[in-house]
Structures are given as C-alpha cells and as structure tokens.
C-alpha positions as CSV (number, residue, x, y, z in Angstrom):
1,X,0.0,0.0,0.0
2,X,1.0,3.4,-0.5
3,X,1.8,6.0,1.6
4,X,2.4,10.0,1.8
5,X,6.3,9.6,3.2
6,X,7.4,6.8,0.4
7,X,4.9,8.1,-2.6
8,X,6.8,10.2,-3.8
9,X,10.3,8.6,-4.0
10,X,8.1,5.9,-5.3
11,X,7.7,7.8,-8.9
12,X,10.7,9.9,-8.7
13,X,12.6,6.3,-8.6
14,X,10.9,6.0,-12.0
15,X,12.8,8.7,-13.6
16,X,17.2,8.4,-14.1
17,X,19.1,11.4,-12.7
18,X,20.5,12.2,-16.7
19,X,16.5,12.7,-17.3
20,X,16.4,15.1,-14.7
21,X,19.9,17.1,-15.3
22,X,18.0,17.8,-19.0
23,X,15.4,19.9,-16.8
24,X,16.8,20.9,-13.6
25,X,19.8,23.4,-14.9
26,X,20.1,25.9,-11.9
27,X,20.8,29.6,-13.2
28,X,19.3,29.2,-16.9
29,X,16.8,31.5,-18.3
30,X,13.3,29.7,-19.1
31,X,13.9,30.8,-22.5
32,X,16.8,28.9,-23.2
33,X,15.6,25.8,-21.7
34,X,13.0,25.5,-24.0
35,X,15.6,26.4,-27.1
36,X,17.1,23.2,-25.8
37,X,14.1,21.0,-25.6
38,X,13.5,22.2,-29.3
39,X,17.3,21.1,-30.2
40,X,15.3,17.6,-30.5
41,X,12.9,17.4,-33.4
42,X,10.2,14.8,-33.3
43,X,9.0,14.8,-36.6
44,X,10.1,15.8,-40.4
45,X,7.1,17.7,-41.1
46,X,6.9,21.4,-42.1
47,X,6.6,23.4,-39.1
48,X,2.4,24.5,-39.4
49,X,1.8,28.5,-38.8
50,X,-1.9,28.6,-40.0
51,X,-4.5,26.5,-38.6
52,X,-7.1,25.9,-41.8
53,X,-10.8,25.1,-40.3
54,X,-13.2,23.0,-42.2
55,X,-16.6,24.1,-43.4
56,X,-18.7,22.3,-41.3
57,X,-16.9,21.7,-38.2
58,X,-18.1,19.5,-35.1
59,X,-19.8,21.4,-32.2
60,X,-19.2,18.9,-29.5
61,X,-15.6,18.6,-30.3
62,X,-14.2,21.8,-33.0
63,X,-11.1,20.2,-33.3
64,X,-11.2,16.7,-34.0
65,X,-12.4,17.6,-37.5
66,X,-12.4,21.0,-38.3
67,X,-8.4,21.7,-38.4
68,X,-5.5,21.1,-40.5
69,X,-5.4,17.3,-40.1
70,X,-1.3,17.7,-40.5
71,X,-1.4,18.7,-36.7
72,X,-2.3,15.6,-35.9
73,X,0.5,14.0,-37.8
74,X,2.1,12.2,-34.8
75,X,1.1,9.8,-31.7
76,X,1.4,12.4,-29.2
77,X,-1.0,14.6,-31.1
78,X,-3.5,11.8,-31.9
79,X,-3.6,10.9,-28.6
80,X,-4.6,14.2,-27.4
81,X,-7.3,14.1,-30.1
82,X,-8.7,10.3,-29.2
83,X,-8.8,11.6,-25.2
84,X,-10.8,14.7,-25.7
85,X,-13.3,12.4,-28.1
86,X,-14.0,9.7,-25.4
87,X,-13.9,12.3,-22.5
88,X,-16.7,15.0,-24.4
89,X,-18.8,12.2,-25.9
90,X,-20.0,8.5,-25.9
91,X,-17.9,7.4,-27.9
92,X,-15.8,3.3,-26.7
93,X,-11.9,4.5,-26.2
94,X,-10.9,0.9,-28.1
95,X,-13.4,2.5,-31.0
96,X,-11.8,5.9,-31.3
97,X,-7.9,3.8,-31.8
98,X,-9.3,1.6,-34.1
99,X,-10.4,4.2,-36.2
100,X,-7.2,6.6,-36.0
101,X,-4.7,3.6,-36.4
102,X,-6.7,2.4,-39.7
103,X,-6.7,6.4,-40.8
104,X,-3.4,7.2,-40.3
105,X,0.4,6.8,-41.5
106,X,1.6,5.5,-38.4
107,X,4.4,2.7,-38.3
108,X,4.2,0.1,-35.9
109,X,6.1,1.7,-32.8
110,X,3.9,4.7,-33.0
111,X,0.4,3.2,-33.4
112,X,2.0,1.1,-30.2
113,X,2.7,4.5,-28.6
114,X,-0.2,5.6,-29.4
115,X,-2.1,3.0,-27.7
116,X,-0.1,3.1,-24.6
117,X,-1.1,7.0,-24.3
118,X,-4.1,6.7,-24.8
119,X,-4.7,4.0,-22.3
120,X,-2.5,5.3,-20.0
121,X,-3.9,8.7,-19.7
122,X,-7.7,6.7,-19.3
123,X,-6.5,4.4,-16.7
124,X,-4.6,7.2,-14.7
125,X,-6.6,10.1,-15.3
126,X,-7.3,11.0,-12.0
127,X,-3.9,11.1,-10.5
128,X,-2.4,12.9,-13.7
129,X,-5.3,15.6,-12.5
130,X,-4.4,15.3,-9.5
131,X,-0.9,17.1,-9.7
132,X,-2.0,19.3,-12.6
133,X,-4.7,20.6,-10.9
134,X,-1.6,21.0,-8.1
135,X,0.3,23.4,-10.3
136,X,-2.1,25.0,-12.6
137,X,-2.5,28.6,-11.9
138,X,-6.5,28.9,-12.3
139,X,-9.3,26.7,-12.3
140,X,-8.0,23.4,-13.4
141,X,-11.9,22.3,-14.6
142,X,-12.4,25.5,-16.6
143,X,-9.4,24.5,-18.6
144,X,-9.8,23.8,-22.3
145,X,-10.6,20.7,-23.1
146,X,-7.4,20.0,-25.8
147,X,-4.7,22.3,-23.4
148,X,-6.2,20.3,-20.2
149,X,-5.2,16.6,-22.7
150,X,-2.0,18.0,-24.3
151,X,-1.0,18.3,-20.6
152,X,-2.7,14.9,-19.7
153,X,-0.6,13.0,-22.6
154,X,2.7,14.4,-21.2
155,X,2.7,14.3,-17.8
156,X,1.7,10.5,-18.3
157,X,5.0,10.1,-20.5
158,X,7.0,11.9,-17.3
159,X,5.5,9.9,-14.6
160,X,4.9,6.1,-16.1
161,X,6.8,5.8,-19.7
162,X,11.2,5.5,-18.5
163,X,12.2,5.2,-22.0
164,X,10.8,8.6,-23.4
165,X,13.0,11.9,-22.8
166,X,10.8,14.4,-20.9
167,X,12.0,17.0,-23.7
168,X,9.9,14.9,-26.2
169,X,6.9,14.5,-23.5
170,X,6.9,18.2,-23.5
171,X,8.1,19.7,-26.4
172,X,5.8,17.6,-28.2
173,X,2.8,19.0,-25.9
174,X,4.1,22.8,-26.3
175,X,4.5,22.3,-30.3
176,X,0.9,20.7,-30.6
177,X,-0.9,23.5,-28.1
178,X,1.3,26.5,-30.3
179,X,-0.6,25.2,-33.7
180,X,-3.7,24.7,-32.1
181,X,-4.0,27.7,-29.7
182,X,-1.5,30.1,-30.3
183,X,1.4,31.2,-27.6
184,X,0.0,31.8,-24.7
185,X,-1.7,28.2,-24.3
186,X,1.3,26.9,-25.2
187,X,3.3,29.0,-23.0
188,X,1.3,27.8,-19.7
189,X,1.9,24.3,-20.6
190,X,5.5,24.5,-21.3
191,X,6.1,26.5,-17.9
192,X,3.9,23.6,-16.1
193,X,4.8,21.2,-17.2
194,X,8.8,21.9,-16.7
195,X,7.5,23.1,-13.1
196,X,6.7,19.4,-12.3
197,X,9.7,17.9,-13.5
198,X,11.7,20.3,-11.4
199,X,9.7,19.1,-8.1
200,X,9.8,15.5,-9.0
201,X,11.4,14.7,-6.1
202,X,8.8,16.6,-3.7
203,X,5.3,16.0,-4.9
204,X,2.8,16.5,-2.7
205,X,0.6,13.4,-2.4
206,X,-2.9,13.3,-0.9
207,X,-3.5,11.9,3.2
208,X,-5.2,8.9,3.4
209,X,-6.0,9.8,7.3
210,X,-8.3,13.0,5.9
211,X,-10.4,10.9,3.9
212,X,-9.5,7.2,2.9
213,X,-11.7,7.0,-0.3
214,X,-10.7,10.0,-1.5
215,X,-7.1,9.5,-1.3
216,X,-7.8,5.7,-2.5
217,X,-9.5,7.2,-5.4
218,X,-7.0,9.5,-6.5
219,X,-4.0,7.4,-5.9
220,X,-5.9,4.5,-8.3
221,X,-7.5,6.6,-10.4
222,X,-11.1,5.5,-9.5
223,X,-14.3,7.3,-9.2
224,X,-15.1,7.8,-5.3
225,X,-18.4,6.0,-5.7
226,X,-16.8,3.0,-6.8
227,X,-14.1,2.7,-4.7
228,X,-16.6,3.2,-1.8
229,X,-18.9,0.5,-3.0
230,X,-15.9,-1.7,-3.1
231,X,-14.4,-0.6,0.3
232,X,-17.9,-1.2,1.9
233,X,-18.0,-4.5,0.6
234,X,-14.2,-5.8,0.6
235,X,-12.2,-3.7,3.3
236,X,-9.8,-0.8,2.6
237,X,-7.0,-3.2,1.9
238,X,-8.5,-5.6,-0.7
239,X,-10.4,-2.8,-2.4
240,X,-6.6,-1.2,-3.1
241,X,-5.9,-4.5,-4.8
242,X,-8.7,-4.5,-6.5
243,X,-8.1,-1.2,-7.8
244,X,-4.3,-2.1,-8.7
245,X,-5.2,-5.0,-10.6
246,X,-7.7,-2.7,-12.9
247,X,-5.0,-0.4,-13.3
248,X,-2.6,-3.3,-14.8
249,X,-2.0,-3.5,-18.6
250,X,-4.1,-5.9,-19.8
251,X,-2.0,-8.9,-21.0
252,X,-3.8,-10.5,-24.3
253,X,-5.2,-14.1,-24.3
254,X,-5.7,-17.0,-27.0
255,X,-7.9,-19.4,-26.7
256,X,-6.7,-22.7,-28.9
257,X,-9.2,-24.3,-31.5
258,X,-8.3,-28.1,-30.3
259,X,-10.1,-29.4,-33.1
260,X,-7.8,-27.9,-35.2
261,X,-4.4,-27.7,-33.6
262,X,-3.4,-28.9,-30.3
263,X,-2.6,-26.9,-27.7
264,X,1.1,-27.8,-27.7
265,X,1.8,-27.7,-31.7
266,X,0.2,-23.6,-30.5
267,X,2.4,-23.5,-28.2
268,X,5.5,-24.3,-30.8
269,X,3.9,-21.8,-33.3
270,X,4.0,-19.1,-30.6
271,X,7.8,-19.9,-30.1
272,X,8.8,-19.8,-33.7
273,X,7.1,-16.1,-33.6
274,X,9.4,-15.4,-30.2
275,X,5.8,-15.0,-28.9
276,X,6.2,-16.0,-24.8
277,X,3.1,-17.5,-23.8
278,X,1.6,-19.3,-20.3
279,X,-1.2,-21.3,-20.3
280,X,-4.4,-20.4,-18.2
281,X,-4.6,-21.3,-14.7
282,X,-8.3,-23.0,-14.8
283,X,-8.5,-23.8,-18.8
284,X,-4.7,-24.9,-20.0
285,X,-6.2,-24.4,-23.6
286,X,-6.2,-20.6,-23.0
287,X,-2.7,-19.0,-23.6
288,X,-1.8,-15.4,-22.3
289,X,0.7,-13.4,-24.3
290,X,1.9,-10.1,-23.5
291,X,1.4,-9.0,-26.8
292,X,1.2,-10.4,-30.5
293,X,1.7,-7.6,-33.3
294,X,-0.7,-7.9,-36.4
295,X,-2.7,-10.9,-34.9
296,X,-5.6,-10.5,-37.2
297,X,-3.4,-11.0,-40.2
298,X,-1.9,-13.8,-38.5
299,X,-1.7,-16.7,-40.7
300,X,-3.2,-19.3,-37.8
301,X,-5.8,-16.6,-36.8
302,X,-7.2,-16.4,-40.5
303,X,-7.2,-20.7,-40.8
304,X,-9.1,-20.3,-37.5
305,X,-6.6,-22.1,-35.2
306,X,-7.5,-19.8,-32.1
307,X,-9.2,-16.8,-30.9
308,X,-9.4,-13.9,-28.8
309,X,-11.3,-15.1,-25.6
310,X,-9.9,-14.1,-21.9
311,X,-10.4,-17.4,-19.7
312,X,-12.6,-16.1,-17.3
313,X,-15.8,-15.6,-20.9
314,X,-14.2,-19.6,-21.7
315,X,-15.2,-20.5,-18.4
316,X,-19.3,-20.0,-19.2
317,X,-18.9,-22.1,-22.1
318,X,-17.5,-24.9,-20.1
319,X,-20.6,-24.1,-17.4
320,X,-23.0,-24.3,-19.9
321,X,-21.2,-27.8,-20.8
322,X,-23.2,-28.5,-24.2
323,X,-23.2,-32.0,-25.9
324,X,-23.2,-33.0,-29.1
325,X,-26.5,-33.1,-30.1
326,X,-27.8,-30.3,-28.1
327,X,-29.7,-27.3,-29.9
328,X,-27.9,-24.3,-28.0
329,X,-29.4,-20.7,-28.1
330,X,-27.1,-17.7,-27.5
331,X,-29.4,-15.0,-26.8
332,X,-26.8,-11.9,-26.5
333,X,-24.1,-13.4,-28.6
334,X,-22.0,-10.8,-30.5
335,X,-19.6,-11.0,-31.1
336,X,-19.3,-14.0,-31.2
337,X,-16.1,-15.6,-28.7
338,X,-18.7,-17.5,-26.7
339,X,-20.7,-19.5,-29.3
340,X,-17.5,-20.1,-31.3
341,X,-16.0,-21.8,-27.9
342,X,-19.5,-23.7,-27.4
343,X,-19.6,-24.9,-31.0
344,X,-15.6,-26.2,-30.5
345,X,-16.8,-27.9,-27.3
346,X,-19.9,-29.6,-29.2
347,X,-16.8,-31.1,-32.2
348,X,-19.0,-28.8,-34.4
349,X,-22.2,-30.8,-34.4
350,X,-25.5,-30.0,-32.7
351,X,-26.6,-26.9,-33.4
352,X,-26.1,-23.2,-31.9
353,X,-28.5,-20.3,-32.5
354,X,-27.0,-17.2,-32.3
355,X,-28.7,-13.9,-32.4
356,X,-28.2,-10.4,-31.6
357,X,-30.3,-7.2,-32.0
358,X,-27.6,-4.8,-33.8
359,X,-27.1,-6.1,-37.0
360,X,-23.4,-4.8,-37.7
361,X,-22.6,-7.0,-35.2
362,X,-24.2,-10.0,-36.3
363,X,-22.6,-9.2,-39.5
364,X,-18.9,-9.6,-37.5
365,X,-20.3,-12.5,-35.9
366,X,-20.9,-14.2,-39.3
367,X,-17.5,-13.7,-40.4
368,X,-16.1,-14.9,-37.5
369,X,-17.7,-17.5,-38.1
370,X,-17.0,-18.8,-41.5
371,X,-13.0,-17.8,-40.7
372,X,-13.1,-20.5,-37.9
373,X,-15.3,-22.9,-40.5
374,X,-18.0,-23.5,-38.3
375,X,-20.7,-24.8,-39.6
376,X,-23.0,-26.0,-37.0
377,X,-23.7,-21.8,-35.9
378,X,-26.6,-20.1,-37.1
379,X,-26.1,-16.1,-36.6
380,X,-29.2,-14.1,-37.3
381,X,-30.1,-10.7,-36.3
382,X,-33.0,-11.0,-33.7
383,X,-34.1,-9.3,-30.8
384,X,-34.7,-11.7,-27.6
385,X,-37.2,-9.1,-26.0
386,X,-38.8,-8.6,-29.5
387,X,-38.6,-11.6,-32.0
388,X,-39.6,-11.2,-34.9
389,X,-38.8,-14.5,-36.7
390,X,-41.2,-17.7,-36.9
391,X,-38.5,-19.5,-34.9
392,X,-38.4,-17.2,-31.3
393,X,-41.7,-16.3,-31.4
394,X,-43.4,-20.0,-32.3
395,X,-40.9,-23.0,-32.9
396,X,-38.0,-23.2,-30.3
397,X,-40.0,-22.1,-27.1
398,X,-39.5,-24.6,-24.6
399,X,-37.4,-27.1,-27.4
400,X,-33.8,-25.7,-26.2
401,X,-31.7,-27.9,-24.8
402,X,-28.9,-25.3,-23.6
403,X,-29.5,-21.3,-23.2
404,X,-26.7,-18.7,-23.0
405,X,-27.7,-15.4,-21.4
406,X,-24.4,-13.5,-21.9
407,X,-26.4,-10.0,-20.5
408,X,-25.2,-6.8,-21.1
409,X,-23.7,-5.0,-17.8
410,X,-21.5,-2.4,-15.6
411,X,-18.9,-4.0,-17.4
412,X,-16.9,-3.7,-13.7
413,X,-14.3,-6.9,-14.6
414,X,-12.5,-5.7,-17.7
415,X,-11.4,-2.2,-16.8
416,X,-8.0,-2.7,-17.1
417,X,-8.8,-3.7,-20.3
418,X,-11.6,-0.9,-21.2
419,X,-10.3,1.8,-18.8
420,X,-12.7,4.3,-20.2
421,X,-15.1,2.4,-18.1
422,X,-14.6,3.7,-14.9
423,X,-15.3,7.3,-15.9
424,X,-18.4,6.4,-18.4
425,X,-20.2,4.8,-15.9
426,X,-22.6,6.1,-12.9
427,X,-23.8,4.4,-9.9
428,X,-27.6,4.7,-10.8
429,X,-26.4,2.2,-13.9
430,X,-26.2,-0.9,-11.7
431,X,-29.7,-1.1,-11.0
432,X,-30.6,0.2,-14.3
433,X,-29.1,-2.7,-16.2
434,X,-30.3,-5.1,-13.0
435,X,-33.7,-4.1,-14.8
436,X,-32.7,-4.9,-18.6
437,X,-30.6,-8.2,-17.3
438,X,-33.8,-9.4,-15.4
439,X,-36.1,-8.6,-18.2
440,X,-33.7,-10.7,-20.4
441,X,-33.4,-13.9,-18.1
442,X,-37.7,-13.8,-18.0
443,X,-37.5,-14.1,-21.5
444,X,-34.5,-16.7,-22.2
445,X,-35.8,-18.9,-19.5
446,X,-39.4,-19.4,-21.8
447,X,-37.3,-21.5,-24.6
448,X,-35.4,-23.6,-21.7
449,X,-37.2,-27.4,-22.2
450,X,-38.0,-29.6,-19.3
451,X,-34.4,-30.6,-17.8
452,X,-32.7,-28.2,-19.8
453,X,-30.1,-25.8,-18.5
454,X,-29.9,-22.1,-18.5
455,X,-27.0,-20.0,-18.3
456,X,-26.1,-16.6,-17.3
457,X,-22.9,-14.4,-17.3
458,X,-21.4,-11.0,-16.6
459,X,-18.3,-9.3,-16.9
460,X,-19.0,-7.1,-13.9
461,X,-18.0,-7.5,-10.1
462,X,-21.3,-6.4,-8.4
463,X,-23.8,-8.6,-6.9
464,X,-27.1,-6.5,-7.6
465,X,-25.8,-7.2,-11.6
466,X,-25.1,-10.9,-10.3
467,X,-26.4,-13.5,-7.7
468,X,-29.1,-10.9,-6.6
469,X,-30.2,-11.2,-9.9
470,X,-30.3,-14.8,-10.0
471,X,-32.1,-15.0,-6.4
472,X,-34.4,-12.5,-7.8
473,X,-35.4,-15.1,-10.8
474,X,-35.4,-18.2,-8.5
475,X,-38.0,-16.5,-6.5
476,X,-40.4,-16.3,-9.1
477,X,-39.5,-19.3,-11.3
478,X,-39.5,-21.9,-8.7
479,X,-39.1,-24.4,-11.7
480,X,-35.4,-23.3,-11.9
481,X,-33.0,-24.2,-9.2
482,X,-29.0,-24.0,-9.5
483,X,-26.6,-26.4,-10.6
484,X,-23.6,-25.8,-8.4
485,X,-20.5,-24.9,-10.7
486,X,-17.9,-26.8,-9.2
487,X,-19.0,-29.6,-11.0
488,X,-18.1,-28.1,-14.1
489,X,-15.0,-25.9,-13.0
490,X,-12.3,-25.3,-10.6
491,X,-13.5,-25.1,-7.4
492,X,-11.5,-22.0,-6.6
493,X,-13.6,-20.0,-9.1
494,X,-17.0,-21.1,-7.1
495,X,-18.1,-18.9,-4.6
496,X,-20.0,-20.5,-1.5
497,X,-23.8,-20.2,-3.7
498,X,-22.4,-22.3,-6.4
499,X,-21.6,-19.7,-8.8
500,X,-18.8,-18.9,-10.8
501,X,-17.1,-15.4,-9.4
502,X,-14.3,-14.2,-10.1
503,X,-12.0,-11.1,-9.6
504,X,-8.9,-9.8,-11.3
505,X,-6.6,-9.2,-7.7
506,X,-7.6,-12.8,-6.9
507,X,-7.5,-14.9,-10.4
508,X,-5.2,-12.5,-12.4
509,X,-8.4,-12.9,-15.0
510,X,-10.9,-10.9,-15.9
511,X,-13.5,-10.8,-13.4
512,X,-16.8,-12.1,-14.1
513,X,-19.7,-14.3,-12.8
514,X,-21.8,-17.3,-14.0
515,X,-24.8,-19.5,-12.5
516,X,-26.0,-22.8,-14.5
517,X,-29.5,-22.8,-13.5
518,X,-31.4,-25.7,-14.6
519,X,-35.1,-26.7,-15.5
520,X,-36.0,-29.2,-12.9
C-alpha cells in the first residue's frame, strides 16, 4: 500500500538522474531551456503556422475535424485528439484507436505508442489531475478541453513511460498547443509542465487519514463512488488491490481451436514467432501473451486455429457444458467468442442459434464465423425481448436444450482492459441494467425445455448485476434451481452459492460471474 512519506520517492525512482539534469539546470533563463528542448525534433514535417478550419466543423468537439489534419500528424498529437473524443462524448476508447490507427500513416512503434497513451492517460486520469490541478494557476476544470489533454498526454510520458525523454513529453505538448492555440496556451503548458519535472522529487501526495476513499481514489485513479462500494464491501485493503489489478495493462489471451491444432503444436507456433506464452490457470487451452503484433493477419488466426477469448468468458462455455447433439441458443451473442467456444466444445455438431439485435454485429459475428469454418452456428439478427422470426416467437419455445444469457452490464471486470469504463459509468447504472438483465433472463428462461439448463454471465464484479439477480429469478420461477459450478469448473472460481465469481486481484483474469440454473 502506499503511503504520503514513500509516494513520492516511489515515482521519482521511475525517472534516471540524466532525465532530470536535461530539466533541472540551476541559473538558466526559461527561454533557453526550452531552445534546448526544441534542439530535438520529433518529426520531419513542415513546421504548421496557419490553422485551416473545415466548413462544417463539429460542435461537440471543434477540433477533431475541423483543423488542418497535419497537426495531428504524430502519436502524441493523436492521442490528445482520441482523449478529448472519449472524454466530451460517448464514444468506446478501443473504437476511437481503431479508427485513428486504420486512418493514419503511423508505423508500428507509433500506433503502439499511441495505444499506450491513450490508455494510460484513461487508466490514470485522475492522478495525472491530481498534480496538474496542483500546479495550474487557475481553475483546473475551466481548462480547455485540448490544453487540459496536451498536458494529460505528457505528464503521463514523465511519470509512467522510462524510456521517453521528458524533452519529447513536452516539447511535443508545447509544439501541438502553439498550432492549435497560439502562444499563450502553449506558454502555460511549457512553464507547467517543466514546473513538475523540477519538483519531481517533492510531490505533494494526498492523506489517506483525511479521507480514505478520496485519497484511495485519487491514488488508483477510481471514481469515489466506486471505490466506496468496493471498500464497503471488501475492506480498505483488498479494495486497493482491487483497484491495482484494474490499473494493470491488460495482457492479451488465446484461446486454442483443439479441433484444429493442439494446444502444444500452439504453443510451438508461438515460439517460432518469439511469442512468450503461459497457459491459463483454470483452462490450460487458453494462452496469455503479452502481446502479438498484427494478430488479425496472422496466418493461424485467418485458418481459424484460435481466438481472442480471456479465460474467465471460456469458463461460461464450459458451465454451460453443451453436448453433441444439443440445440444451443445464445441469446446476446456478439460477437461471437462465446458460441465459437461452445460450438468447438460440441466437435461442431448440434446446433447453436446465435442472435443479436444490432445487425453490424451480427454481420462480424458471421465472419467470425466462417473464418473458424463453423458450420453448426446459425447467426441471425433478432431481438430476444422482441422476436420477430417464426422460430423465437413460435418453434423453439420450450425445445432448447442449452441457453446462454451473456447479459449486457457495468462492465466492472474488464477495466484494465476498457479503462474508459470507470469514468463512463454512474452508480444509478447498476440497478438500471439489473432491470434490462432481469427482463432478459424472463425471457431466455421461456425456450429452456423440461431438464434443460440455463445459463447466465457478466463481466461485472457487483452482486445486484449478479447472484441478486439470480435470487431474484429463482423467486419467481421456482421451476429453476441451481446447478452448483464446481461440478463443471475449478472449485477456486466457485463462490460458497455455487456460482462462478471471479475477480482480477484474486485470479489474475478478468472478473466475471456465471450461474448454471437448470429446469427441474
């Protein structure tokens, strides 16, 4: 745990001493400090005076469109542009990348910067504000929006990234605010900026005696509602790790096709890549890799030879334990990871309905599909709550022999992952989507046949998204009762009720929860 004496020789031990002597020259006017931080160029474009708007430029955010798009002609500045999008609007942080990496020149090492900025600002936004709002001169919240994320961006590069200079962190920042906002802006950053770097060594940190979840909050980088909820629940000490584990980098894992490769000629393809992998704790057929470059061009992920599945979303496929001749509805199914695992565990007979209700999804969900060469998956565009095909509303009702309610949720057990998370969601959410998730289980349950088995899964941590939403069913449908999980699964990912719970500072997995409920 961390404390105000050792915080702060905590991240200055982060930084070398020949970082520091770039900054901290004693007798030098500001002026030439900054000539020398513009001695090292960070990019071979022409220098951009005049800032050319577009015709029709975006009210909720001017300049993502409506500016010379050569200002954002490097990571740094893209970043700045992808944290003001998800911050101002609704828009999914993984979305915004995606769409800048696919629309830009980057090379490899800067689309990876650029996702490690991005991420990193997200995951510790909070703390970055924290000091900013420390040494800005002014209110900090009335700061503009792209000056406020310029200075975001950098100070993330000076406290968390070793190998970048801080004269790139903020020149970078200074160069991008000049084209953008003229000298002034640019001058406030620049003299802030250098003001940290000079007091690296004496940051002030907040008190955890004054107020526990505030100083938890900022020192994690949570919302104070959440980590309250989580200290109520858990205890000061294992809501911290909770908290650390979100703020991890997510590691990426693979789950093997075994009835295409084995597990251990996936293994030897990994090596011949210099890809390091370890298998998965609870499922050995899940690899974790710290990172595989181009994966979707990757010749094995093209034949279909694995996916993209974290182990704890494999474990409710092995819960749901289909056979081979079951008919398997997967009710919220995009896009797609779950039914692809079930259909592998059925040898690709039987047969799997899988429907969704937004039909670009179902579209990915197809071509997932036919790059694994599955062929016993039907994916259709459907609405559970509202069918509208002969087969929901008439034919299957009461016929299924398995049913996969995969509901939609807080989302609480992939933040480090989806960081964006945290600061999206509100605390009235929970109980809304207990409402929607509810609602969905009511109607799943109706095409569940006599002795069948029912399903349902999260990727959230909180129990009003989770067993109280199960206890709530069981109370009404005294037809259902639960099938306890550890017949099925490691018994250190059962809870005491039977159900599958886990937690990332426990299971270093994604946290999630599962109850097999079956039709007596």
């Amino acid at each position: 745990m961390m404390n105000d004496n050792n915080n702060s020789n905590n991240t200055s031990s982060t930084h070398s001493e020949d970082k520091k002597e770039e900054i901290q020259k004693e007798n030098i006017p500001e002026e030439s400090i900054l000539a020398s931080l513009d001695d090292e160029p960070l990019t071979n474009e022409e220098a951009i005076d005049v800032i050319t708007p577009l015709e029709n430029p975006d009210p909720n955010f001017p300049y993502y469109h409506n500016v010379d798009k050569r200002v954002f002609n490097n990571a740094r500045a893209l970043a700045v542009k992808i944290v003001v999008r998800c911050e101002r609007s609704d828009a999914y942080l993984d979305k915004l990348i995606d769409f800048e990496i696919r629309h830009s020149d980057l090379n490899d090492l800067d689309k990876a910067l650029l996702n490690e900025l991005t991420h990193g600002v997200i995951r510790w936004l909070r703390r970055l504000d924290w000091f900013l709002n420390g040494f800005y001169r002014g209110q900090y919240e009335k700061c503009l929006s792209d000056v406020k994320n310029a200075m975001r961006v950098a100070l993330y590069q000076i406290l968390f990234l070793n190998k970048i200079p801080y004269s790139a962190a903020v020149n970078e920042a200074v160069e991008f605010i000049k084209k953008l906002r003229g000298d002034k802006h640019a001058g406030v950053v620049n003299g802030l900026l250098r003001t940290i770097i000079r007091t690296l060594d004496n940051l002030v940190w907040p008190t955890r005696e004054i107020d526990e979840v505030n100083y938890l909050g900022i020192i994690q980088s949570h919302p104070n509602w959440m980590v309250r909820r989580w200290v109520k629940r858990f205890g000061f000490d294992e809501a911290e790790k909770l908290c650390e584990a979100n703020n991890q980098r997510a590691s990426l894992t693979l789950r093997v096709n075994k009835n295409k490769i084995s597990t251990e000629e996936f293994e030897k393809y990994l090596e011949s890549k210099n890809i390091p992998s370890k298998r998965g704790k609870y499922l050995d057929y899940f690899l974790k890799v710290r990172m595989m470059s181009k994966i979707y061009n990757d010749e094995y992920f093209q034949k279909g030879f694995f996916n993209i599945q974290d182990e704890s979303a494999g474990m409710m496929s092995v819960l749901l334990s289909p056979k081979e001749d079951d008919l398997v509805l997967d009710v919220c199914a995009a896009p797609g990871g779950k039914s692809s695992h079930i259909s592998e565990l059925m040898s690709g007979r039987g047969r799997i309905l899988s429907i969704d209700k937004y039909l670009t999804k179902v579209d990915m969900m197809k071509k997932n599909f036919e790059r694994m060469d599955m062929k016993n998956v039907l994916a259709f565009h459907e609405d559970i709550m509202q069918p509208k095909t002969e087969m929901l509303r008439e034919k299957i009702i009461g016929k299924v022999d398995k049913v996969l309610v995969d509901a939609p949720c807080t989302g609480f057990g992939v933040i480090s992952k989806k960081p964006d998370i945290k600061w999206k969601r509100v605390t009235g959410d929970i109980l809304k989507l207990q409402e929607i998730q509810l609602e969905i289980l009511e109607r799943a349950s109706e095409y569940v046949k006599s002795g069948g088995v029912m399903v349902y899964s999260t990727c959230t941590t909180e129990p009003e998204e989770n067993e109280v939403v199960i206890e709530k069913f069981l109370e009404k449908h005294t037809d259902f009762e639960v099938d306890n999980a550890h017949n099925y699964l490691n018994a250190e990912v059962v809870n005491e009720k039977g159900y599958v719970e886990v937690f990332p500072h426990k299971h270093s997995i994604d946290g999630a929860f599962g109850a097999r409920i079956v039709r007596k």
